[in-house]
py3Dmol code that shows the C-alpha trace and the ligand (Angstrom):
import py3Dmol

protein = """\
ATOM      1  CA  UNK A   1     221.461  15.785  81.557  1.00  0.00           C
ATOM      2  CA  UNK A   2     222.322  18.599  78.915  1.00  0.00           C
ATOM      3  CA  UNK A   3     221.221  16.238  76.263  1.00  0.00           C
ATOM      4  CA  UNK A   4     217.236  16.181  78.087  1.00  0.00           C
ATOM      5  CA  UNK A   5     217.750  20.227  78.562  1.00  0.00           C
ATOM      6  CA  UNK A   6     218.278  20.261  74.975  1.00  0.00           C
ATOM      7  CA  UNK A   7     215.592  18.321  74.130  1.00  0.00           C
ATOM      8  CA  UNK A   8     213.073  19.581  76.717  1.00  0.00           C
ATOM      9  CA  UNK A   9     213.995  23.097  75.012  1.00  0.00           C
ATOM     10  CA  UNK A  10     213.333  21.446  71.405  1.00  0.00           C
ATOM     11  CA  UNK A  11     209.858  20.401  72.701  1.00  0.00           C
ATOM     12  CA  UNK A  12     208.814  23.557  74.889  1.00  0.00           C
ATOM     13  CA  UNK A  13     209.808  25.575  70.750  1.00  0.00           C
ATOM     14  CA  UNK A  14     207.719  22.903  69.094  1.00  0.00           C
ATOM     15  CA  UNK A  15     204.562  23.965  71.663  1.00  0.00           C
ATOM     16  CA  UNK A  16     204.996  27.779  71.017  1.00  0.00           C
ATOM     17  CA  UNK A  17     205.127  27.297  67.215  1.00  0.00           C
ATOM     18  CA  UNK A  18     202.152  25.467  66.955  1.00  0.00           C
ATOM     19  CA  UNK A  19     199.722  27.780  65.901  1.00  0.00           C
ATOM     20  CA  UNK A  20     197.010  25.525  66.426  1.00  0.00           C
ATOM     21  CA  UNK A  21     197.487  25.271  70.073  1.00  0.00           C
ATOM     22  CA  UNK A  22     197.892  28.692  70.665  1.00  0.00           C
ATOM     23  CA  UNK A  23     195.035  29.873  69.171  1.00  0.00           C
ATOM     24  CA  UNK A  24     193.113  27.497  70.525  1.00  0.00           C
ATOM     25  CA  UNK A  25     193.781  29.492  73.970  1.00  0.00           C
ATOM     26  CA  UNK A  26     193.135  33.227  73.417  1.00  0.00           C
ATOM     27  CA  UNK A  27     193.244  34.556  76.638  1.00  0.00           C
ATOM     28  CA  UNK A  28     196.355  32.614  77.666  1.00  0.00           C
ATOM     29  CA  UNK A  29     199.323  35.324  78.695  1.00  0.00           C
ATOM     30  CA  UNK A  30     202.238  32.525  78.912  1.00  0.00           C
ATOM     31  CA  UNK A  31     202.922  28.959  78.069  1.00  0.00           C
ATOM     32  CA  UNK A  32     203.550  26.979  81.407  1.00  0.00           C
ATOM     33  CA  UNK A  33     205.844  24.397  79.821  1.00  0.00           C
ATOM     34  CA  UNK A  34     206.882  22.616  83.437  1.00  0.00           C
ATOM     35  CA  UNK A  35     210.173  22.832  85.268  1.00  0.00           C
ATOM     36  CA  UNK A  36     211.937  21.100  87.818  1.00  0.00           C
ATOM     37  CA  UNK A  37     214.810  18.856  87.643  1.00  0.00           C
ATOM     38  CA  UNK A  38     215.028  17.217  84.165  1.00  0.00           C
ATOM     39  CA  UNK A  39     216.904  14.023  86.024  1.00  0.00           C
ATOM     40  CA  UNK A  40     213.687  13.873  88.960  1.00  0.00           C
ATOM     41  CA  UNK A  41     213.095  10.181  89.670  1.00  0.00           C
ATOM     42  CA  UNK A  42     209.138  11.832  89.840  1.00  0.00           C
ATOM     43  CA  UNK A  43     207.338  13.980  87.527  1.00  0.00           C
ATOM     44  CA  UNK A  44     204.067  15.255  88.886  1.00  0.00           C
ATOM     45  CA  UNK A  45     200.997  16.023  85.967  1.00  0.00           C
ATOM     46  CA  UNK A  46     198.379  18.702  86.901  1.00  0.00           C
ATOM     47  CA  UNK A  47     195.122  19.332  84.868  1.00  0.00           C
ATOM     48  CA  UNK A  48     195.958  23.129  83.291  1.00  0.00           C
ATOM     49  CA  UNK A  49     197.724  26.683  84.969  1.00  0.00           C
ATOM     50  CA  UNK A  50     195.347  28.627  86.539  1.00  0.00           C
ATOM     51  CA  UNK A  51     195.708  32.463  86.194  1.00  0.00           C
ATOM     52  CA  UNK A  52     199.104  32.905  88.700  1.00  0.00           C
ATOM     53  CA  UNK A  53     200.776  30.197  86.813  1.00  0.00           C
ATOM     54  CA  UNK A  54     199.933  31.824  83.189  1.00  0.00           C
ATOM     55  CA  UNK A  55     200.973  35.209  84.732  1.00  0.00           C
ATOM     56  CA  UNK A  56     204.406  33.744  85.543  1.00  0.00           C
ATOM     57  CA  UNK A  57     204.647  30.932  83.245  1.00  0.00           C
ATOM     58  CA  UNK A  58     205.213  28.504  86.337  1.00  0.00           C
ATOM     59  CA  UNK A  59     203.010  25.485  87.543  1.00  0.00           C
ATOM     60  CA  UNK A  60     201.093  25.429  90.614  1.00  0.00           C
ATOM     61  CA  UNK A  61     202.179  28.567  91.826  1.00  0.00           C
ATOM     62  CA  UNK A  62     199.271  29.291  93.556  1.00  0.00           C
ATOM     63  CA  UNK A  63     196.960  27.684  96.403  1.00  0.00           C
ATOM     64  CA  UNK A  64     197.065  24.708  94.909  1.00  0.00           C
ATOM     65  CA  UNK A  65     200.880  24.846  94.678  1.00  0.00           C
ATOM     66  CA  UNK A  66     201.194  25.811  98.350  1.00  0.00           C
ATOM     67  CA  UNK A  67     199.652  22.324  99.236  1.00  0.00           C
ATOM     68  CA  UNK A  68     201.757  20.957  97.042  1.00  0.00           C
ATOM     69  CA  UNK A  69     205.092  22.437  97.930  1.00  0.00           C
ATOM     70  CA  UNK A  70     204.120  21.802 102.035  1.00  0.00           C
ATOM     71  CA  UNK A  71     203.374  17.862 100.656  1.00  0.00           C
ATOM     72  CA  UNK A  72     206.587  17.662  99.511  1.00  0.00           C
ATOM     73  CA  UNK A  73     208.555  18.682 102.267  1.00  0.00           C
ATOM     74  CA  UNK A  74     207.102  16.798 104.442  1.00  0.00           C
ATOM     75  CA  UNK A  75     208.824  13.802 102.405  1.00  0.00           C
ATOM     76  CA  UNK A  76     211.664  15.666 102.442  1.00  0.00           C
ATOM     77  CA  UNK A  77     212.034  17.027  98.733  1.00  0.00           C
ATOM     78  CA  UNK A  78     211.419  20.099  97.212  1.00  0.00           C
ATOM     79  CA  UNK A  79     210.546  21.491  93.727  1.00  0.00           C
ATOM     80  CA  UNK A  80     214.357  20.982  93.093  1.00  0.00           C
ATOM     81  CA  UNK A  81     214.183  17.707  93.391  1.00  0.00           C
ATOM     82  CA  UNK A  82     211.260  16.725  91.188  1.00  0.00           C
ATOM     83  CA  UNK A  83     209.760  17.737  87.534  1.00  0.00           C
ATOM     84  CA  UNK A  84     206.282  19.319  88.034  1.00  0.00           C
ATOM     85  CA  UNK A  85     203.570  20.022  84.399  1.00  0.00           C
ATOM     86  CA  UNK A  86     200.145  20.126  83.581  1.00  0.00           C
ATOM     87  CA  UNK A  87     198.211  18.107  80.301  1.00  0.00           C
ATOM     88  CA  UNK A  88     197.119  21.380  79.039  1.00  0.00           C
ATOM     89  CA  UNK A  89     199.997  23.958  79.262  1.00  0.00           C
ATOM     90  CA  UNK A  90     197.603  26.926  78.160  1.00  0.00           C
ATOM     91  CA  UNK A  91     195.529  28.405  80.754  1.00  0.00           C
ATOM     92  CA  UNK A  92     191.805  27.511  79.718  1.00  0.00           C
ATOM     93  CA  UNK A  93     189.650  30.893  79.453  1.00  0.00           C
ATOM     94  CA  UNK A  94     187.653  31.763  83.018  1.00  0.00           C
ATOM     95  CA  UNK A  95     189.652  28.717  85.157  1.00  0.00           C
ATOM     96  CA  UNK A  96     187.616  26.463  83.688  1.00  0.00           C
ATOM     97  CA  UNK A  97     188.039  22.660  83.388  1.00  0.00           C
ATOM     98  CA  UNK A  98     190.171  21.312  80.566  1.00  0.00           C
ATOM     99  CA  UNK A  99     187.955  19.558  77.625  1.00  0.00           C
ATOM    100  CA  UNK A 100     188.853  16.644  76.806  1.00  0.00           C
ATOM    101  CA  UNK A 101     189.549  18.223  73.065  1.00  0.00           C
ATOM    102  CA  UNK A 102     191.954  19.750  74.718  1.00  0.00           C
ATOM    103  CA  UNK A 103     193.694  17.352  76.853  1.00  0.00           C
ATOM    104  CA  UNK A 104     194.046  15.513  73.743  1.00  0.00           C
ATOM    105  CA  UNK A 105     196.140  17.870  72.139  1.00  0.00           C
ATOM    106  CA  UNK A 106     198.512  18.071  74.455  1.00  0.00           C
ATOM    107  CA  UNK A 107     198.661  14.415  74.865  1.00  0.00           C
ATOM    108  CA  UNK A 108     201.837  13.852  72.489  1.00  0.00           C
ATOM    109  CA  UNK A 109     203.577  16.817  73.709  1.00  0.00           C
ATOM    110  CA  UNK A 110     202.971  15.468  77.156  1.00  0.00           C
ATOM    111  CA  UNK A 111     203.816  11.811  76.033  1.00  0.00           C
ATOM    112  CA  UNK A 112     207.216  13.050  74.870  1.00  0.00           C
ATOM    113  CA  UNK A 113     208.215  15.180  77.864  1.00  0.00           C
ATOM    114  CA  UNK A 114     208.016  12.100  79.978  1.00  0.00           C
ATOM    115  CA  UNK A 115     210.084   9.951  77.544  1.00  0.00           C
ATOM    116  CA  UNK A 116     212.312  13.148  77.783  1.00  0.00           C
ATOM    117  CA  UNK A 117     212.347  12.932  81.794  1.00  0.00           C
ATOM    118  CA  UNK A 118     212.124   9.119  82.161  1.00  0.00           C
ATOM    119  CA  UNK A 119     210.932   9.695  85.569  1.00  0.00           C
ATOM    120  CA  UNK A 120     210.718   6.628  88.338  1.00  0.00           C
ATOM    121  CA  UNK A 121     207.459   7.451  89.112  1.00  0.00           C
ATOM    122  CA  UNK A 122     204.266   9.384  87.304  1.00  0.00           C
ATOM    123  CA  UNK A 123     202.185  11.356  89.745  1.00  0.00           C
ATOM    124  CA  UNK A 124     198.767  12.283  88.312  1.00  0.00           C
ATOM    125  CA  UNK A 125     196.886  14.929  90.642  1.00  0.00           C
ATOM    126  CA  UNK A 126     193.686  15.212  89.961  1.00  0.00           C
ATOM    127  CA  UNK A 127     191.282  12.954  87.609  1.00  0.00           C
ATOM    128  CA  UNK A 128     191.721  15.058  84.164  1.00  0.00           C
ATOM    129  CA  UNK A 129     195.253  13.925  83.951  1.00  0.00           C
ATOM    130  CA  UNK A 130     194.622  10.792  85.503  1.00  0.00           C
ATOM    131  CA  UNK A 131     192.318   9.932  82.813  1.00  0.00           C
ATOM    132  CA  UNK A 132     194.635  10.678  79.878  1.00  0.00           C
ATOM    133  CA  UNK A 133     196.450   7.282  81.233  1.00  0.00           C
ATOM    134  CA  UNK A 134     193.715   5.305  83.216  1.00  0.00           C
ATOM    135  CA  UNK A 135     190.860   4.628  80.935  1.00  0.00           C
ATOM    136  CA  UNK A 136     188.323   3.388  83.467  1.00  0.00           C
ATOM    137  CA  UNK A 137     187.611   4.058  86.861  1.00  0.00           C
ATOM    138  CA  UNK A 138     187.418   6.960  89.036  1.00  0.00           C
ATOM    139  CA  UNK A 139     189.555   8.546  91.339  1.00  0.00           C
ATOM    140  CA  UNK A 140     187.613   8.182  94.328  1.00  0.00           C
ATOM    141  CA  UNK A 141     188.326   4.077  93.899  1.00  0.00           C
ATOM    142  CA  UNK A 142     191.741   4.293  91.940  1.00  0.00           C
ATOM    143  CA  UNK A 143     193.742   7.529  94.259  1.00  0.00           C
ATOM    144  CA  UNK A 144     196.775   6.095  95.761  1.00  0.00           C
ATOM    145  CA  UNK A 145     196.806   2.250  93.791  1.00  0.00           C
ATOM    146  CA  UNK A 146     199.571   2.227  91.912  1.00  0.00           C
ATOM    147  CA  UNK A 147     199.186   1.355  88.393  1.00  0.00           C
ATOM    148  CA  UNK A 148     201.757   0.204  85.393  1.00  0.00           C
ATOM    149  CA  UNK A 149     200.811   2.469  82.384  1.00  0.00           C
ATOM    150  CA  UNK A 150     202.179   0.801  78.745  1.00  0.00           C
ATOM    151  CA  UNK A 151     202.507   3.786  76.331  1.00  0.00           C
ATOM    152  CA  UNK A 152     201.848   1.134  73.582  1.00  0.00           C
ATOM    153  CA  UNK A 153     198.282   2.746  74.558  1.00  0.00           C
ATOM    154  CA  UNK A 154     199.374   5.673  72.427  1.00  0.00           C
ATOM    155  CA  UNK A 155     199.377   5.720  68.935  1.00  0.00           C
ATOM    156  CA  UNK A 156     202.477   8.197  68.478  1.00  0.00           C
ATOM    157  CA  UNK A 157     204.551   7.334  65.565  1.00  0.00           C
ATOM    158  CA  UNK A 158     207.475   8.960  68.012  1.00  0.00           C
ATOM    159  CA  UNK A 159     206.982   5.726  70.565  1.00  0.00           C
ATOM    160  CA  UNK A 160     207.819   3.549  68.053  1.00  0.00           C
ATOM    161  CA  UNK A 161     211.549   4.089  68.970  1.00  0.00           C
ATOM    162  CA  UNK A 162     211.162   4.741  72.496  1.00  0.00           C
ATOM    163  CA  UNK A 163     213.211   2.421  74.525  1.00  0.00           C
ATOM    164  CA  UNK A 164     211.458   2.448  77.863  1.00  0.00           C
ATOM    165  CA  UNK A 165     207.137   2.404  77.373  1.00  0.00           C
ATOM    166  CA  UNK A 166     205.992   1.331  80.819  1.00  0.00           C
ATOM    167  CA  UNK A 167     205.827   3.826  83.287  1.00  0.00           C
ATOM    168  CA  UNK A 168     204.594   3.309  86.986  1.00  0.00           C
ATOM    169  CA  UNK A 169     202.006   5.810  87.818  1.00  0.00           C
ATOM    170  CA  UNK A 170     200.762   6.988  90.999  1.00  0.00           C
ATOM    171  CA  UNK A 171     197.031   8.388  91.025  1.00  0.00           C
ATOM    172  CA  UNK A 172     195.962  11.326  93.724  1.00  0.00           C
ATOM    173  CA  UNK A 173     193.060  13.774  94.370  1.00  0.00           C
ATOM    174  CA  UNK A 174     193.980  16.862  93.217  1.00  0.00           C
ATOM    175  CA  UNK A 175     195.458  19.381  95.711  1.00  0.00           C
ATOM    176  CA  UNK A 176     192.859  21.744  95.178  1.00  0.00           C
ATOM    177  CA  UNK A 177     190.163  18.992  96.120  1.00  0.00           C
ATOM    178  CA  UNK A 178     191.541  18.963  99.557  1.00  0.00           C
ATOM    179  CA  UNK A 179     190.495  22.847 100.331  1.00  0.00           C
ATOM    180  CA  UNK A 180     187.157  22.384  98.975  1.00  0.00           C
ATOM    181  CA  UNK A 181     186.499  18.522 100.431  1.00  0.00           C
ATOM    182  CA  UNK A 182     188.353  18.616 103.774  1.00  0.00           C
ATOM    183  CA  UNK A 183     187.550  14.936 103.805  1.00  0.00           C
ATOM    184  CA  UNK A 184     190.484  14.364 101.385  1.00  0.00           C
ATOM    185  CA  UNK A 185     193.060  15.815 103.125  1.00  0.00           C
ATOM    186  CA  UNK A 186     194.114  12.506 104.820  1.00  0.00           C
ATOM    187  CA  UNK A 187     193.605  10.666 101.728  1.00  0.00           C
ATOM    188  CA  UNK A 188     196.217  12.898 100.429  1.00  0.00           C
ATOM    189  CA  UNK A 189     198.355  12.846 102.860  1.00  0.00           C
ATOM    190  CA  UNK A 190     198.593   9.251 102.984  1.00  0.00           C
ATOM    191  CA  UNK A 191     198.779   8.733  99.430  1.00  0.00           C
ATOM    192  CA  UNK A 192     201.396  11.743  99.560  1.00  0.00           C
ATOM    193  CA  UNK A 193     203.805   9.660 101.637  1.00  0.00           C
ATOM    194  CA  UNK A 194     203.421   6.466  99.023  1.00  0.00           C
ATOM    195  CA  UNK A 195     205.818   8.541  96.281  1.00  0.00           C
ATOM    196  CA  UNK A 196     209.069   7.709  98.836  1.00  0.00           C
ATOM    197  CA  UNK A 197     207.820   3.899  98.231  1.00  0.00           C
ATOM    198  CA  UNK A 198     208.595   4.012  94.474  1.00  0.00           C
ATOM    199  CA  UNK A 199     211.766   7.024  94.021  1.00  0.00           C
TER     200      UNK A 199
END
"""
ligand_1 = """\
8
LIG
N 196.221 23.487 89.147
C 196.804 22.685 88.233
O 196.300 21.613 87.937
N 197.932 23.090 87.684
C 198.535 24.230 87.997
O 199.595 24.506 87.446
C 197.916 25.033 88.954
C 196.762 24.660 89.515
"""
view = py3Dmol.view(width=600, height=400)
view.addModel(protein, "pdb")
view.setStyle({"model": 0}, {"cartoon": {"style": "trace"}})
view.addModel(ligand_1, "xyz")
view.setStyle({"model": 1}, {"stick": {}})
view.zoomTo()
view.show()
C-alpha cells in the first residue's frame, strides 16, 4: 500500500514538472491528479475536471460528481472505497471537450496510474475515455459490455516490465449525459449495478 502511495506521489511530481503539459493548459488553476483508495478493486476514468474540480484539485466534485457519488451508494461503496481520475488532469479552457491531442498526452501518465492501482475493474464514463481503450464502436452500442483491454495496445517502453497488461473494463454513459438525456438514466443505472459483478 505505502509502496503505490509512493509511487502514485512519484507520478502525480512527474505531471507537475512537465512543462509541456502545463502549458499546454493556461487557464488551468490546479492539477486534478485522482484520489481514492490506492488498493480500490475499481478505478473509475472521467474525460477532464471541469471548473469545481480545478478550483479544488478534486474529480467530479460537481453535478456530475453528485450522480456519481448517489451511484455509488446505492451499491453500497463510497469514494473511500474506490480510485476515481480523468484522461486529461488539466481543466481544458471554457469546459470544453478534451482533443484528442490532448487525451493523448495524458495517455502514459494515465497508463501508469492504473498499473500503479491494479484495479479489478476499469470504469470508463463517458466516450472520450472510453475511446483511449476501445478503438471502435460507440458508446451507445458498447455502454455496459464488458470488455478485456490488453495494454500490449500501448506502445510504452514502461509496459514492457509490467507484470499484469489485461485489464477488464467496464464502458458507461457519462454521468453528465444522464441530466441532459433523461433517457440514459436507466441505462446507467443498470449498467451502474454491473461494477458489484466484477469487484
Ligand atoms: N466530468 C469529468 O469527466 N470529470 C470530472 O472530474 C468532472 C466532471
Amino acid at each position: 500500500m505505502n509502496q503505490k502511495i509512493d509511487s502514485l506521489i512519484a507520478l502525480r511530481h512527474k505531471i507537475i514538472n512537465n512543462d509541456k503539459l502545463s502549458a499546454s493548459f493556461p487557464s488551468a488553476t490546479n492539477l486534478v491528479f485522482g484520489e481514492g483508495n490506492p488498493d480500490a478493486k475499481v478505478l473509475f476514468i472521467g474525460e477532464a475536471p471541469g471548473k469545481n474540480e480545478d478550483l479544488k484539485a478534486e474529480p467530479f466534485v460537481g453535478a456530475s460528481g453528485k450522480i456519481l457519488d448517489k451511484a455509488l451508494s446505492e451499491i453500497n461503496l463510497d469514494r473511500k472505497d474506490v480510485y476515481i481520475t480523468n484522461i486529461v488532469k488539466y481543466r481544458p479552457e471554457d469546459n470544453r471537450d478534451p482533443s484528442d491531442e490532448e487525451k493523448n498526452m495524458f495517455l502514459p501518465f494515465l497508463v501508469a496510474q492504473i498499473l500503479i492501482i491494479k484495479p479489478s475493474l476499469l470504469v470508463t464514463l463517458g466516450r472520450h475515455s472510453m475511446s483511449c481503450f476501445i478503438k471502435s464502436g460507440t458508446i451507445n452500442a458498447l455502454h455496459g459490455r464488458l470488455a478485456d483491454i490488453d495494454f500490449s495496445i500501448f506502445d510504452f517502453e514502461f509496459l514492457t516490465k509490467a507484470p499484469k497488461k489485461v485489464f477488464k473494463l467496464l464502458p458507461l454513459f457519462h454521468p453528465a449525459a444522464t441530466i441532459y438525456n433523461r433517457n440514459l438514466k436507466e441505462a446507467w443505472d443498470n449498467d451502474f449495478k454491473k461494477i458489484l459483478n466484477y469487484i
